[in-house]
N, CA, C and O atoms as a Maestro MAE file, in Angstrom:
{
 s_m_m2io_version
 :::
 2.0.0
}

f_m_ct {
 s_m_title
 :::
 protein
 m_atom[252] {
  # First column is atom index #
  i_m_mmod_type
  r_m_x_coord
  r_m_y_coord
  r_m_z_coord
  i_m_residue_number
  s_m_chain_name
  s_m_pdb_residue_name
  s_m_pdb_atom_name
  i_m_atomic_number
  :::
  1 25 219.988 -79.534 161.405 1 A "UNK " " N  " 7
  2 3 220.083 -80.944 161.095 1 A "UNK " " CA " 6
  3 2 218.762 -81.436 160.524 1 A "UNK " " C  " 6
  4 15 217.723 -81.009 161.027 1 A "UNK " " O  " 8
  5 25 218.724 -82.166 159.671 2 A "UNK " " N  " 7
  6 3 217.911 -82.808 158.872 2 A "UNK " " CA " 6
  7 2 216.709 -84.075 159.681 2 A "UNK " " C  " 6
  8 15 217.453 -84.609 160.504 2 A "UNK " " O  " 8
  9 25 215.842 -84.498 159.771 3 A "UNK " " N  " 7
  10 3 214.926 -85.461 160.112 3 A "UNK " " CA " 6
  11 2 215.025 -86.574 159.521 3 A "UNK " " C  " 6
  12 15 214.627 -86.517 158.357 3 A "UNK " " O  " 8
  13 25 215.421 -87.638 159.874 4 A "UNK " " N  " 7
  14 3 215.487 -88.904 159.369 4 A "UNK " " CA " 6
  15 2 214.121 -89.230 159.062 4 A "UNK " " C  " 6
  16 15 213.476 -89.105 160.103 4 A "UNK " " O  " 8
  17 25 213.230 -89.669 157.910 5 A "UNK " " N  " 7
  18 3 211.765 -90.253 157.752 5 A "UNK " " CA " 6
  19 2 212.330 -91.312 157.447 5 A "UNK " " C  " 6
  20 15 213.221 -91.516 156.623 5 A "UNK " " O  " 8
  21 25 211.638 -92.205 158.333 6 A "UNK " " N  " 7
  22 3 211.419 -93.944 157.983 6 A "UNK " " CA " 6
  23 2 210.644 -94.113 156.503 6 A "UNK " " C  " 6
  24 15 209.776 -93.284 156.230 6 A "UNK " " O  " 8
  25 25 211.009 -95.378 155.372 7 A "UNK " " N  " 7
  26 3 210.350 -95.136 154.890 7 A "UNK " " CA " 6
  27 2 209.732 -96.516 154.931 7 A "UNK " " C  " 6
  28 15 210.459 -97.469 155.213 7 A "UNK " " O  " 8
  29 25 208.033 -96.758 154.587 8 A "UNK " " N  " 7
  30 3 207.442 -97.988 155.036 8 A "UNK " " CA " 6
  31 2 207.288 -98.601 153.847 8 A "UNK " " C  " 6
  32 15 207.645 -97.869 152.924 8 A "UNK " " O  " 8
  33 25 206.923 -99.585 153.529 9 A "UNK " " N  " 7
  34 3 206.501 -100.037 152.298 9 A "UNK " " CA " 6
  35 2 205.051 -100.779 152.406 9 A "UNK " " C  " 6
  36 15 204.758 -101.638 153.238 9 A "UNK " " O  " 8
  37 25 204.421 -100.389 151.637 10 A "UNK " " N  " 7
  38 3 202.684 -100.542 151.996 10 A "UNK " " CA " 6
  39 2 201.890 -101.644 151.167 10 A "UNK " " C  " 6
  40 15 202.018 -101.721 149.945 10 A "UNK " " O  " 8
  41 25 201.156 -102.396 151.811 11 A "UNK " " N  " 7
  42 3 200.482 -103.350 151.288 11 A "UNK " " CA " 6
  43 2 198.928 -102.570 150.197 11 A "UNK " " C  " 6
  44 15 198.708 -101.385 149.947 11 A "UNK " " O  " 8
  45 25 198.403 -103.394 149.925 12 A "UNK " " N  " 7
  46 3 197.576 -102.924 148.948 12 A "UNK " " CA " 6
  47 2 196.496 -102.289 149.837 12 A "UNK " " C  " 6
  48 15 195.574 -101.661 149.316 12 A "UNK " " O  " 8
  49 25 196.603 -102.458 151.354 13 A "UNK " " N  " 7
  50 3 195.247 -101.915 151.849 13 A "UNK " " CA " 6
  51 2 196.091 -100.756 152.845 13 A "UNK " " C  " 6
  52 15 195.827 -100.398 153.993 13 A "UNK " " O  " 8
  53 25 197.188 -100.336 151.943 14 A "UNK " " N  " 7
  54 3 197.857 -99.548 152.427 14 A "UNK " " CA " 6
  55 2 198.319 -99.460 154.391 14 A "UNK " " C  " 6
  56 15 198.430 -98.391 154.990 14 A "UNK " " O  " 8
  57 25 198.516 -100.874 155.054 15 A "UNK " " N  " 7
  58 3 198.908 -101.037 155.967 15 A "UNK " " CA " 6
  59 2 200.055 -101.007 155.570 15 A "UNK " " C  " 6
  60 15 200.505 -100.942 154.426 15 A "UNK " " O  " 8
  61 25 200.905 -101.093 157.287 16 A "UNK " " N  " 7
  62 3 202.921 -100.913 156.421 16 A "UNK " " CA " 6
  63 2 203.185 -102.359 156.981 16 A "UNK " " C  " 6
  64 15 202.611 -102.784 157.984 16 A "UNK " " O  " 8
  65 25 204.395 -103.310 156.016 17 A "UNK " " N  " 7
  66 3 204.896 -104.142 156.558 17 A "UNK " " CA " 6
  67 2 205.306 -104.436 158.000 17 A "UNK " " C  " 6
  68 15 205.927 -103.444 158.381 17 A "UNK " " O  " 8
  69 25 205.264 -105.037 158.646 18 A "UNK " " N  " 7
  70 3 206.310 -105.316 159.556 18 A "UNK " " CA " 6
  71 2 207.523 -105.603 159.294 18 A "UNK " " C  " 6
  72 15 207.874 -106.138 158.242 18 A "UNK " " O  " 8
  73 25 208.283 -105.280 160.215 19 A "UNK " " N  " 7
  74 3 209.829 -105.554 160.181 19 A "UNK " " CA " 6
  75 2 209.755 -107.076 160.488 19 A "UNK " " C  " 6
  76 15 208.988 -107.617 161.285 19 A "UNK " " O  " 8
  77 25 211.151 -107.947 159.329 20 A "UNK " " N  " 7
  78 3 211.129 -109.311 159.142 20 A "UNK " " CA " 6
  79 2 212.032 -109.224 160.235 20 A "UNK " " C  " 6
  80 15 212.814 -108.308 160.490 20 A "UNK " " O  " 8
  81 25 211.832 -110.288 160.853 21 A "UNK " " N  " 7
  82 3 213.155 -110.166 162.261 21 A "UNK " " CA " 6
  83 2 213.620 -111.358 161.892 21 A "UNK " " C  " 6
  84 15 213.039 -111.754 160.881 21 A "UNK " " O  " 8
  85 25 214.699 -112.338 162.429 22 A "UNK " " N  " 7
  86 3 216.075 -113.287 162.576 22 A "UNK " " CA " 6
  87 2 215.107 -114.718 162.227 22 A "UNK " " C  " 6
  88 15 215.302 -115.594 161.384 22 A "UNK " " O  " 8
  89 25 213.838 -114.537 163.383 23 A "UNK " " N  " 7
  90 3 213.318 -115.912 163.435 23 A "UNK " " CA " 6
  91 2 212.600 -116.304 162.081 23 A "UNK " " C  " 6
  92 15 212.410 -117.460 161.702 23 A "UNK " " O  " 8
  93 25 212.322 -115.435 161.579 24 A "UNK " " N  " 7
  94 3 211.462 -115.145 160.120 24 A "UNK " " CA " 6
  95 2 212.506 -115.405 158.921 24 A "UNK " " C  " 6
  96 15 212.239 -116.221 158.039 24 A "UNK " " O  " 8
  97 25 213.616 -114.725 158.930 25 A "UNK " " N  " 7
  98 3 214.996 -115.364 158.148 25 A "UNK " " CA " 6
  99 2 215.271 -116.843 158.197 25 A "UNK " " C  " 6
  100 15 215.262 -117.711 157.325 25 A "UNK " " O  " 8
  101 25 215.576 -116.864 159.794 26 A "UNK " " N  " 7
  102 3 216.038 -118.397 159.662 26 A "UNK " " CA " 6
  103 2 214.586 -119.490 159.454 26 A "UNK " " C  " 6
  104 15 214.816 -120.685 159.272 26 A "UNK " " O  " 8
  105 25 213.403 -119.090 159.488 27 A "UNK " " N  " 7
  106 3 212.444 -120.232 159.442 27 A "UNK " " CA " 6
  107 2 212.325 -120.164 157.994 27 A "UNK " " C  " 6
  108 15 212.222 -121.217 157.365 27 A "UNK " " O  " 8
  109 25 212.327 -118.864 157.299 28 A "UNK " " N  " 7
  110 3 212.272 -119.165 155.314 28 A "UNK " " CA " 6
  111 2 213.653 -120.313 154.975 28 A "UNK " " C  " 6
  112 15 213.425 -121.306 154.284 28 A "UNK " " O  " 8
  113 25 214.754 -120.110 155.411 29 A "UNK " " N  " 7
  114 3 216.121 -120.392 155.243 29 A "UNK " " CA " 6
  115 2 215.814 -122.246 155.751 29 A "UNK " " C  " 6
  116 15 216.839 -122.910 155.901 29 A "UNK " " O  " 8
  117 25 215.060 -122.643 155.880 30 A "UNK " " N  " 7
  118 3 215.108 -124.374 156.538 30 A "UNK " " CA " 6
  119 2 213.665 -124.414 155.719 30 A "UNK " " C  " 6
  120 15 213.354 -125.551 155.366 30 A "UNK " " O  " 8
  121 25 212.863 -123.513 155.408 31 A "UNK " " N  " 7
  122 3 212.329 -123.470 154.105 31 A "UNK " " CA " 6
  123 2 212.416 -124.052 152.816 31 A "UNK " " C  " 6
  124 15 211.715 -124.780 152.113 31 A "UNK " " O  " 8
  125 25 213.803 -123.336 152.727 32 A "UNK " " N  " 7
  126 3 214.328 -123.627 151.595 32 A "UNK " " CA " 6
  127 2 215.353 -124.788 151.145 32 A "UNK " " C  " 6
  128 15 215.778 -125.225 150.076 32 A "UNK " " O  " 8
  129 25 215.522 -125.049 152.454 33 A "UNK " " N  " 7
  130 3 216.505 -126.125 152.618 33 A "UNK " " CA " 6
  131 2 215.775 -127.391 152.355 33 A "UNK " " C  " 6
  132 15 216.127 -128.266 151.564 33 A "UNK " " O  " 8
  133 25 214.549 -127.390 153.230 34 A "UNK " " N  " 7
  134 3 213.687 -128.618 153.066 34 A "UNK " " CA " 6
  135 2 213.144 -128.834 151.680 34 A "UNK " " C  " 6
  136 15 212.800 -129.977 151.379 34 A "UNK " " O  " 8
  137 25 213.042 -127.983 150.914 35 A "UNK " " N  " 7
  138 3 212.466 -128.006 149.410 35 A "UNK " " CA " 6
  139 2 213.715 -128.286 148.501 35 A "UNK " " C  " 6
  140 15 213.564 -128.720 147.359 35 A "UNK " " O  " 8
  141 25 214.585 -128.103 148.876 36 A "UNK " " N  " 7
  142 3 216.109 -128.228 148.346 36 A "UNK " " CA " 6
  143 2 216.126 -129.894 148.165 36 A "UNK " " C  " 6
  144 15 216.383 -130.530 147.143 36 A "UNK " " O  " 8
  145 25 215.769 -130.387 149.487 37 A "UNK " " N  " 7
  146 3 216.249 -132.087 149.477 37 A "UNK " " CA " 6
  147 2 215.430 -132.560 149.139 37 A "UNK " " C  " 6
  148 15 215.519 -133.786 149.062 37 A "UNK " " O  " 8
  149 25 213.997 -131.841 148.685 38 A "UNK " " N  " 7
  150 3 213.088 -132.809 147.687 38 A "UNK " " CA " 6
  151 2 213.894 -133.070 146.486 38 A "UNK " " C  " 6
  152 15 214.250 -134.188 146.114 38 A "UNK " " O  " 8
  153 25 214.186 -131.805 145.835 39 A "UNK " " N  " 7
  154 3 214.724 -131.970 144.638 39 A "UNK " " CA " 6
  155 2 214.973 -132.970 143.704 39 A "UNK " " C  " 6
  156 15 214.518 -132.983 142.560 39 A "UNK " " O  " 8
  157 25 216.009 -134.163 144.415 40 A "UNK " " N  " 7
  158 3 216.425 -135.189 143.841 40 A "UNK " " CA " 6
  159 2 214.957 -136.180 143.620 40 A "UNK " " C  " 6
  160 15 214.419 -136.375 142.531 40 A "UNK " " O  " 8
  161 25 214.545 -136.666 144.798 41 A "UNK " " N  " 7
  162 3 213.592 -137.322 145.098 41 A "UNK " " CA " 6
  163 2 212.633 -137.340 144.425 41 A "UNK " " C  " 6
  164 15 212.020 -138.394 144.253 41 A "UNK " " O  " 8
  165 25 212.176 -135.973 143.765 42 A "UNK " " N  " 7
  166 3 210.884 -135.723 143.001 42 A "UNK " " CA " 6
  167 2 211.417 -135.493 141.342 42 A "UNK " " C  " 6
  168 15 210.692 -135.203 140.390 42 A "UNK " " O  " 8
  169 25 212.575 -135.669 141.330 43 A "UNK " " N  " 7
  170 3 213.460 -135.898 139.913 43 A "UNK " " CA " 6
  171 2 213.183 -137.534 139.309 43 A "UNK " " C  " 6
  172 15 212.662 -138.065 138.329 43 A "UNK " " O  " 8
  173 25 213.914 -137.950 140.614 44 A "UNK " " N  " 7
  174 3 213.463 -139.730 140.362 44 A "UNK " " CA " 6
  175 2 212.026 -139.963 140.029 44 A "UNK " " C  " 6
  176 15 211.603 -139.975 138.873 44 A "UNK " " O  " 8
  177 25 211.303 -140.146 141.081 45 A "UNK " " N  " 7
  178 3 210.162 -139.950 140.830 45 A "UNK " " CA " 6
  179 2 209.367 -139.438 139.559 45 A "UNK " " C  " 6
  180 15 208.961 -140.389 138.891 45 A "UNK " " O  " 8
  181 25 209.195 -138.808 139.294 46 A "UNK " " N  " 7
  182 3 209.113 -137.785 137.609 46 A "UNK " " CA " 6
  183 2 209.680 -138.669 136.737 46 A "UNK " " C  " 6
  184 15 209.046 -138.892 135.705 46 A "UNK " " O  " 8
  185 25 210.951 -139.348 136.938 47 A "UNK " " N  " 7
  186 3 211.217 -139.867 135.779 47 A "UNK " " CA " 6
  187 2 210.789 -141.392 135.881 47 A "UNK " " C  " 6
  188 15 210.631 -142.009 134.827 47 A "UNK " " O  " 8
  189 25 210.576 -142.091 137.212 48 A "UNK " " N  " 7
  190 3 210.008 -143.338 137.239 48 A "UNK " " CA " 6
  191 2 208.358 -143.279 136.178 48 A "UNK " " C  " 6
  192 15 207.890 -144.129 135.420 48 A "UNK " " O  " 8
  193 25 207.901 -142.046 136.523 49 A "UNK " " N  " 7
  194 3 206.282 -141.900 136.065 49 A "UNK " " CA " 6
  195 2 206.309 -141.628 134.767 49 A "UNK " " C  " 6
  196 15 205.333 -141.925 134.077 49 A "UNK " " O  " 8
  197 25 207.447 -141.006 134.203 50 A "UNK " " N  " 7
  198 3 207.070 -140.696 132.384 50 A "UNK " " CA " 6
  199 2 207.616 -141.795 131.723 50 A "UNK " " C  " 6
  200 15 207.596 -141.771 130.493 50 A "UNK " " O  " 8
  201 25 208.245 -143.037 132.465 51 A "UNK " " N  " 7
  202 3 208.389 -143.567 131.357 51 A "UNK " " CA " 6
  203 2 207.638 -144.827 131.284 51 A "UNK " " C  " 6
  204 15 207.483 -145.707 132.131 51 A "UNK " " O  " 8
  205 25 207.179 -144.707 130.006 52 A "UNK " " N  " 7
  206 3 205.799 -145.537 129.733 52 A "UNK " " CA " 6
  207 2 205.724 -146.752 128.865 52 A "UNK " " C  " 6
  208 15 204.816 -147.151 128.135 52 A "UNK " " O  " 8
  209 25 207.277 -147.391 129.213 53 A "UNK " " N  " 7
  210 3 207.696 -148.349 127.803 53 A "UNK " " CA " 6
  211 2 207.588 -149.427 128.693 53 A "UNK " " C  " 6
  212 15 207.234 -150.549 128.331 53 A "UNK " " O  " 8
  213 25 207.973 -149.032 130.210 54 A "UNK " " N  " 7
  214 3 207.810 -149.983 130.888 54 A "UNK " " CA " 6
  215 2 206.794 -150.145 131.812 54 A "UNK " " C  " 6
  216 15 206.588 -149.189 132.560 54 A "UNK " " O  " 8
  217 25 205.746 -151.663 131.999 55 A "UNK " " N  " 7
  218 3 204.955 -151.543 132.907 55 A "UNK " " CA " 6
  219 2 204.395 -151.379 134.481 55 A "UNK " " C  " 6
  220 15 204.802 -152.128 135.369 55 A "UNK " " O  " 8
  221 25 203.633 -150.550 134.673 56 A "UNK " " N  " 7
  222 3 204.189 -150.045 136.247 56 A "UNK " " CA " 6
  223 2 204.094 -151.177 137.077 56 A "UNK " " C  " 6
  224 15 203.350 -152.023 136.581 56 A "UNK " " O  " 8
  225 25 204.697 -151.580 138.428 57 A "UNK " " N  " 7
  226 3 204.821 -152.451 139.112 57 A "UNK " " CA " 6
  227 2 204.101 -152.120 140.465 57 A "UNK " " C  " 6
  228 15 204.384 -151.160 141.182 57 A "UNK " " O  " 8
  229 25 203.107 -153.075 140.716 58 A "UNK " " N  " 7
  230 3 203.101 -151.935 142.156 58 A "UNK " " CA " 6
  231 2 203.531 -152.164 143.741 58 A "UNK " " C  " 6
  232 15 203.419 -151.488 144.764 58 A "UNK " " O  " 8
  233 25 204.050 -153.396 143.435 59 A "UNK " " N  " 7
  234 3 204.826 -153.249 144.452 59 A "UNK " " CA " 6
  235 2 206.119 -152.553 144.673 59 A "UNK " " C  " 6
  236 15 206.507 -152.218 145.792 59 A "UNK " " O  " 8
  237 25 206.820 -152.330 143.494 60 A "UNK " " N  " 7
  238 3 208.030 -151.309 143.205 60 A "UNK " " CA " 6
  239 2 207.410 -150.161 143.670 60 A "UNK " " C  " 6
  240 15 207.932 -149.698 144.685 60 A "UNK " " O  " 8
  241 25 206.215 -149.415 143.123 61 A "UNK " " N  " 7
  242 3 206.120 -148.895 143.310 61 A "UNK " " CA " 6
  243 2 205.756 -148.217 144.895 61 A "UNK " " C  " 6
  244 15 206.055 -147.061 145.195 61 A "UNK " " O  " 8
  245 25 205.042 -149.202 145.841 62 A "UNK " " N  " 7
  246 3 204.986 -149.233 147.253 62 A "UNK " " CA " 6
  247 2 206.374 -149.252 147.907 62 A "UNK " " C  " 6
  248 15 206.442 -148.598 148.948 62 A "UNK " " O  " 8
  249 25 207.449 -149.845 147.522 63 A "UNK " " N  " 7
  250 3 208.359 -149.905 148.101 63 A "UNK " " CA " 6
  251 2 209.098 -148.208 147.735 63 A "UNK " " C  " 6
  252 15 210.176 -147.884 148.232 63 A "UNK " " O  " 8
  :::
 }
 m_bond[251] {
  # First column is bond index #
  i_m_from
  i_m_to
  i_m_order
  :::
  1 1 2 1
  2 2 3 1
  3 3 4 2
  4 3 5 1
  5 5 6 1
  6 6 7 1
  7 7 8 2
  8 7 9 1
  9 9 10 1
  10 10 11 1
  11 11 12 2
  12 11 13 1
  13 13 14 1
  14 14 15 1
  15 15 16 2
  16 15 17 1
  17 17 18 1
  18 18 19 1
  19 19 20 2
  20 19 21 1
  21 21 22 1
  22 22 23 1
  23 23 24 2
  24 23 25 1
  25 25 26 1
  26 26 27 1
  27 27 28 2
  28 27 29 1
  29 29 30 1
  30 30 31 1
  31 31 32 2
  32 31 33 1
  33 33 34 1
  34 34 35 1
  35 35 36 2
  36 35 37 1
  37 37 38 1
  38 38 39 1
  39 39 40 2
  40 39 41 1
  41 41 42 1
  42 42 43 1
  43 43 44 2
  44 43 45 1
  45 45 46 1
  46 46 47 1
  47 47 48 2
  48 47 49 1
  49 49 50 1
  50 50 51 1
  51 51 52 2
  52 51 53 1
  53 53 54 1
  54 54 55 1
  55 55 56 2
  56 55 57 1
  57 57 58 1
  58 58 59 1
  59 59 60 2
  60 59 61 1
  61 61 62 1
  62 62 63 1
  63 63 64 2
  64 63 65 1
  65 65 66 1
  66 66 67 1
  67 67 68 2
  68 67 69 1
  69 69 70 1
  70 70 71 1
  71 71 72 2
  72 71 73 1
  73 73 74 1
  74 74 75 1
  75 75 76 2
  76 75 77 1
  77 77 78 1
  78 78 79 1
  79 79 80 2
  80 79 81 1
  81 81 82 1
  82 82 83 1
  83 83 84 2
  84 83 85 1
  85 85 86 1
  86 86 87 1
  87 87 88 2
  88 87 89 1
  89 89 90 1
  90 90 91 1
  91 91 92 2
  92 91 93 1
  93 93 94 1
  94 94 95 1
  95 95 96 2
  96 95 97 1
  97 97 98 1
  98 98 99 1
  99 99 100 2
  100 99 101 1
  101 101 102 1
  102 102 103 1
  103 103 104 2
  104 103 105 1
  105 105 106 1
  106 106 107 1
  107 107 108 2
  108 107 109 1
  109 109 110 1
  110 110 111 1
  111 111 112 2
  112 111 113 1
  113 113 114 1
  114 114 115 1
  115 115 116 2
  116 115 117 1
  117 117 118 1
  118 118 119 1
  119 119 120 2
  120 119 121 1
  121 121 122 1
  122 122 123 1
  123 123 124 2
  124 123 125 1
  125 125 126 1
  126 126 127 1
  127 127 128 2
  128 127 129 1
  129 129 130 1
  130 130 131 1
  131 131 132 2
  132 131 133 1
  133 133 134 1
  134 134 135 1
  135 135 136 2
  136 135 137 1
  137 137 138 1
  138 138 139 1
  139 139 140 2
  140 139 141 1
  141 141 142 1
  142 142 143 1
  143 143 144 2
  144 143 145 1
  145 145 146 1
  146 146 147 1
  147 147 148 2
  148 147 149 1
  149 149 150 1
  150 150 151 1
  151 151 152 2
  152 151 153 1
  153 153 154 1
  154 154 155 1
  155 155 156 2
  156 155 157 1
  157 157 158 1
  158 158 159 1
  159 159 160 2
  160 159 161 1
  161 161 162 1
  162 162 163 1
  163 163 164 2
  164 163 165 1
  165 165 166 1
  166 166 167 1
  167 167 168 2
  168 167 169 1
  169 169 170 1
  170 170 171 1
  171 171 172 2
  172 171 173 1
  173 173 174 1
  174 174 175 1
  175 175 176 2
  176 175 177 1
  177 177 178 1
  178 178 179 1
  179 179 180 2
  180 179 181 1
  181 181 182 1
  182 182 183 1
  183 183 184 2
  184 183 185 1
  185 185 186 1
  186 186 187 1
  187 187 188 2
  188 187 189 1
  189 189 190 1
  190 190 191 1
  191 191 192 2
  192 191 193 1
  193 193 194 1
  194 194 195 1
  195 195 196 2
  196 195 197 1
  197 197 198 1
  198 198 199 1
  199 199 200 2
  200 199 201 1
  201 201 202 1
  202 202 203 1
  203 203 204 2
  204 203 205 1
  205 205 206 1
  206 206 207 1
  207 207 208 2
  208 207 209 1
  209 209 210 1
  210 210 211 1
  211 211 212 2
  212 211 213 1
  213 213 214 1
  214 214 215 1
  215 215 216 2
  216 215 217 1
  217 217 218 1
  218 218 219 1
  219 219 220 2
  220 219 221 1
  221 221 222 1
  222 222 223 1
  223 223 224 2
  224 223 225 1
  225 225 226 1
  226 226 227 1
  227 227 228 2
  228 227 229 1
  229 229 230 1
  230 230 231 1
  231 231 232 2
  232 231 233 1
  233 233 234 1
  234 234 235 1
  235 235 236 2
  236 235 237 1
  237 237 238 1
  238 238 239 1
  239 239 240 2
  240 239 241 1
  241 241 242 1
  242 242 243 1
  243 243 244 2
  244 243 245 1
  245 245 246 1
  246 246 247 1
  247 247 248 2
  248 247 249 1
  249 249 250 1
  250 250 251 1
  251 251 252 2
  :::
 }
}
């Protein structure tokens, strides 16, 4: 019978990764979620700021 070799995958100072475990999944995964619901927000935004025909307000803008 044959030997199973693990195989590692190595960083540049040739240490081996660790294994990503569940909590590491789900904390990227609410990660991504939270950057997800910027999305809109920083769309608006972006487009409140480029447009330059109109003058900025700043209390609009505080609110």
């Amino acid at each position: 019978m044959e030997k199973q070799q693990k195989e590692f995958v190595l960083t540049k100072n040739n240490q081996p990764i660790r294994e990503i475990c569940y909590q590491d999944m789900y904390l990227l995964n609410d990660t991504f979620d939270l950057i997800q619901s910027w999305v809109q927000s920083l769309s608006v935004i972006n487009d409140f700021f480029n447009n330059r025909g109109v003058p900025l307000n700043k209390k609009k803008i505080i609110r």
